[in-house]
N, C-alpha and C positions, 0 to 999 in steps of 0.2 A: 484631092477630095474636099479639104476645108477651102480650096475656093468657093464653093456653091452655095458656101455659107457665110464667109468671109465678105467675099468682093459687094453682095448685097448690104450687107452691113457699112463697112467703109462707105461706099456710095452714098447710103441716107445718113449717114453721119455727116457726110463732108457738107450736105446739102442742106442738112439741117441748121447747122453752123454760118454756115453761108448765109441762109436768111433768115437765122435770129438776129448776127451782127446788122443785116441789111437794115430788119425794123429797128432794132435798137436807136441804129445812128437816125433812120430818117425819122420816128416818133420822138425820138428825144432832142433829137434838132435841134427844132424849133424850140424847145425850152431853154437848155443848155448851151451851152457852146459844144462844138462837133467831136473837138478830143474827148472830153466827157465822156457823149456819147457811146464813143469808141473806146474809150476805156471801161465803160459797162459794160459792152458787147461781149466785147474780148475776157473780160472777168468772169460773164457769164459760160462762154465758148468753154474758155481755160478750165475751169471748175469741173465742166461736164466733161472735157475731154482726160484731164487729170486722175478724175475718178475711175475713169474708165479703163484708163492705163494703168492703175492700179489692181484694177479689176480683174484684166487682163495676165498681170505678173501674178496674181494668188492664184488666178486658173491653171495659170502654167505650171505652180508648184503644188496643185491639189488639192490649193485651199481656198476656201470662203471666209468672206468676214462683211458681216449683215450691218453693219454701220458704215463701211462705206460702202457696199448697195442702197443703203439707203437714202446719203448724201447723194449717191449717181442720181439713181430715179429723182429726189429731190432739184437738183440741177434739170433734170430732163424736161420736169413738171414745170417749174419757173420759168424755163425756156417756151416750153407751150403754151403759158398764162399770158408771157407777154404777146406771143403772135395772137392769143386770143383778144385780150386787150385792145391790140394795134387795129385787130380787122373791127371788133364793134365801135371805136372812136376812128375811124378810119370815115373820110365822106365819100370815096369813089371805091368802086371796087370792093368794099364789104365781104363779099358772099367769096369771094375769089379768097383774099387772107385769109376769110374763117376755113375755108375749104383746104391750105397747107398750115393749119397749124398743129396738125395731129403729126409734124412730120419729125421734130423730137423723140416722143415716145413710142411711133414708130420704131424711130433708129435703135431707142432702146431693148424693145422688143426683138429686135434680130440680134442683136449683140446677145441676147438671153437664149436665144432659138439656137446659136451658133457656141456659146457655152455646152448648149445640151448637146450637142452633135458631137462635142468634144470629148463630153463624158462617159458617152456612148460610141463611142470610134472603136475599130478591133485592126488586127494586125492583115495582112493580107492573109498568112499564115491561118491565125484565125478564122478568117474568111472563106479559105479556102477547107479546110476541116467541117464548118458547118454545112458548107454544100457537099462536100462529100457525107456527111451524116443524112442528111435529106436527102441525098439520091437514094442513098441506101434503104434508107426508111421506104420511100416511093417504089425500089425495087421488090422491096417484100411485100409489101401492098400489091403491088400487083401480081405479082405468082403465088400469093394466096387466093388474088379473087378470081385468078387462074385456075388455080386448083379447085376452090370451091363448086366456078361454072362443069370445067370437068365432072368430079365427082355425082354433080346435080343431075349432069347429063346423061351420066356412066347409069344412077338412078333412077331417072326416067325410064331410061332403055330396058332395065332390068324388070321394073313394074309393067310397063307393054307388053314385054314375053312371059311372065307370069300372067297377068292378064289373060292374054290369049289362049294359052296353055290352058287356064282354070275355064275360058270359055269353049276350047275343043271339047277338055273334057264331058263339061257342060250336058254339050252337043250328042257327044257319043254317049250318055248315061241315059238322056231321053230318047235318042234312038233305042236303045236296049228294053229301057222300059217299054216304051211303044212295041216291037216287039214280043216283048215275054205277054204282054195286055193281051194284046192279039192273038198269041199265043192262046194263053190262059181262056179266052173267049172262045177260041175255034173248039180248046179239049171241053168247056163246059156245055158248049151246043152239043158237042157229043154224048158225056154222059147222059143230059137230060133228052135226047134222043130214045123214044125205045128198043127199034130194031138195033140201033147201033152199038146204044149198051149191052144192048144183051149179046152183041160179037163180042164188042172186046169182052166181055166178062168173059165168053166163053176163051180165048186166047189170052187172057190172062191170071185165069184163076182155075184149078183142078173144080172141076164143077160135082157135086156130092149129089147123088140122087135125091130129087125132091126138095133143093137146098140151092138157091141161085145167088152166092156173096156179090155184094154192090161191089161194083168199081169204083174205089176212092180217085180222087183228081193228087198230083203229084204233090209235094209242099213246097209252096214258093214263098219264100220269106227265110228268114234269119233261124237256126236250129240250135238245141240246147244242145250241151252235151249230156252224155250217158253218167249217170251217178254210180253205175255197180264199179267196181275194182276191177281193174285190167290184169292181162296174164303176166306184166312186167312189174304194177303197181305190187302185186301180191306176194308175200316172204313166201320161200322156199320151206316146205314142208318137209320133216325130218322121214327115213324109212318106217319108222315104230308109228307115227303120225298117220303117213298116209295110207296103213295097213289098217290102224283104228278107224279110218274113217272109210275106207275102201269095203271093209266087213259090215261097217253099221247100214251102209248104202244096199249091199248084196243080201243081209239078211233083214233089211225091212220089211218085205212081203214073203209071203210061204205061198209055192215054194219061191225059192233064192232068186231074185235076179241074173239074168247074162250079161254077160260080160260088156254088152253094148248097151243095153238099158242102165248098169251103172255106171259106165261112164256119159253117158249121158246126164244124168243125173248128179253125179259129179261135177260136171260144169257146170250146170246149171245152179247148184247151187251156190257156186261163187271161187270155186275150190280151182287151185292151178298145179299140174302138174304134167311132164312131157306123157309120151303116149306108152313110151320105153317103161318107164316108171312105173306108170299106172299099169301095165299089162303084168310087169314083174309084182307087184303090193297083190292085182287078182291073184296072182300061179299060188301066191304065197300063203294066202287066206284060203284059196280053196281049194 
């Protein structure tokens, strides 16, 4: 894997090297004499490649040390300056030198690029643990937005047959109404009918000489309940009880009450007792 990083580096290194020595010797030439020259080159080369290997040895043991980074880049820089130098006093080909002399700091820039790839390297081990933590993660992700579409769907489906259900009923409420309307319309053409009320009145009501009771129409709508006290709501009356009140009922009127007009009269006022009872409390009072 550090080849992808390595082998680019090496290469602009070698090549940068290559043609700082190249301009060195043939700029300084002509002034110098050529070993000179090449003793600059190479001092230059030596310098840059020196530091680098140094560079290289404190990476391998974890460390940094920013003064000889600094001499590197410095080295890299000088080596630039000159190829920049060489190409503006240069009389042929100008634009050509100027065009590789970024090829020093270049090289130093991959050396930096291929540091950081070092620094940031894992084991395959490693490697292989973090994809399995990603698949996994990806697994759950999806069988939730599994579960989610489900659920949504399962939800949807649920709201359509509610839906539908609350529109049958809908359906069969305003049938009904319609209906009872209709209803309620044919029995009120009736009542207000002469000949016809006056049937049903006679078929529905005991008719009193000289006394013709109206036919009321049925009650359609919502009913109260009865306010008096039921035969279950009401305590149980003692014997001594339901004799005082049994006598009070029979001798209200003179003469006394029968036996069926006080009981009558006894429910109606609100009073509960069986029939057994109440006929024993009469025997006993009268």
């Amino acid at each position: 894997m550090n080849a992808k990083t390595v082998l680019p580096a090496v290469a602009m290194t070698a090549v940068s090297m290559v043609l700082t020595l190249a301009v060195v010797v043939m700029w300084l030439g002509t002034a110098v004499p050529w070993p000179v020259a090449l003793v600059v080159g190479l001092g230059i080369d030596g310098g840059w490649l020196a530091t680098l290997a140094y560079e290289r040895r404190l990476a391998a043991q974890g460390d940094h040390n920013r003064a000889v980074t600094a001499v590197g880049w410095s080295f890299g820089i000088l080596a630039a300056g000159v190829l920049v130098a060489h190409a503006l006093t240069a009389e042929h080909s100008a634009g050509a030198w100027l065009a590789v002399a970024w090829l020093p700091i270049a090289a130093k820039a991959l050396w930096l690029v291929h540091a950081m790839w070092e620094r940031t390297a894992l084991t395959p081990v490693a490697l292989d643990a973090i994809r399995g933590i990603q698949q996994e993660a990806r697994d759950e992700a999806a069988v939730a937005r599994a579960r989610l579409r489900a659920e949504a769907a399962t939800e949807e489906t649920r709201l359509t047959a509610v839906t539908e259900a609350g529109a049958r009923v809908a359906r069969v409420q305003a049938n009904t109404a319609q209906t009872l309307s209709s209803a309620w319309s044919t029995l009120e053409t009736a009542r207000a009918g002469e000949e016809t009320g006056r049937a049903l009145t006679s078929v529905t009501a005991r008719v009193t000489p000289g006394v013709t009771p109206r036919w009321e129409l049925p009650v359609w709508g919502p009913s109260e309940p009865l306010a008096s006290r039921s035969l279950e709501s009401a305590p149980a009356l003692t014997d001594e009880a339901l004799d005082v009140i049994v006598d009070e009922i029979r001798t209200s009127e003179t003469p006394a009450l029968s036996y069926r007009e006080m009981a009558a009269r006894f429910r109606a006022a609100g009073h509960s007792a069986s029939e057994v009872r109440l006929r024993a409390a009469w025997k006993r009072v009268a």
